[in-house]
C-alpha positions in Angstrom: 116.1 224.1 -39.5 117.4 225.3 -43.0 117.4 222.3 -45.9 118.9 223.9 -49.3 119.7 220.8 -51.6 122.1 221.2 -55.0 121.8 218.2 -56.7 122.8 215.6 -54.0 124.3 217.3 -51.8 121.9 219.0 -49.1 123.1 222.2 -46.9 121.8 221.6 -43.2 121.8 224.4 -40.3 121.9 224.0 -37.9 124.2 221.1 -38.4 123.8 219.0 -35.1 126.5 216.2 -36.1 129.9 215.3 -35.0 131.0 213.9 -38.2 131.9 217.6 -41.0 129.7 215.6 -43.8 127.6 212.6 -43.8 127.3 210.7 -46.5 123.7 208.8 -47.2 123.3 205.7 -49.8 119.8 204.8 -50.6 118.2 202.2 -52.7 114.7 202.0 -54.4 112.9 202.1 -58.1 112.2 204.2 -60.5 108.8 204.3 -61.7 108.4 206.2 -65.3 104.6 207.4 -64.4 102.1 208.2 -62.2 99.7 205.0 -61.5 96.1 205.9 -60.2 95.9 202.0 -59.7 97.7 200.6 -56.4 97.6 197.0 -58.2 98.8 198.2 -61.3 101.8 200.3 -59.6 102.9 197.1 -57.1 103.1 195.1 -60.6 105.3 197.4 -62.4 107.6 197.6 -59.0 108.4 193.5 -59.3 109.7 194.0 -62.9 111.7 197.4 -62.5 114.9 197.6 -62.2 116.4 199.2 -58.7 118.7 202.6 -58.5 120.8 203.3 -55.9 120.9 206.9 -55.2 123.6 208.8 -52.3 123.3 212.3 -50.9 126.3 214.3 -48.8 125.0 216.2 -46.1 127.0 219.2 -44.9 127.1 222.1 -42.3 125.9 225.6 -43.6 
């Protein structure tokens, strides 16, 4: 399998879907930094704010 992604849209083959693009919506946060402390790193995650972030797949 061959993943190229350009900015958000990611380049499959080989494409094994009916559909000619498929178009992905995901949600999560956006931490700033690398924490070496779990505690620390859950703490931030209840105050941040969430992102939503989307991807097309395509055949290539």
């Amino acid at each position: 399998m061959t993943i190229k992604e350009h900015h958000h849209t990611v380049i499959i083959s080989p494409w094994v879907f009916e559909q000619s693009e498929i178009k992905l919506v995901y949600e999560g946060r956006l931490l700033q930094e690398i924490f070496k402390d779990e505690a620390v790193m859950r703490e931030v995650l209840t105050s941040d704010c969430w992102v939503t972030l989307s991807s097309i797949l395509i055949p290539g």
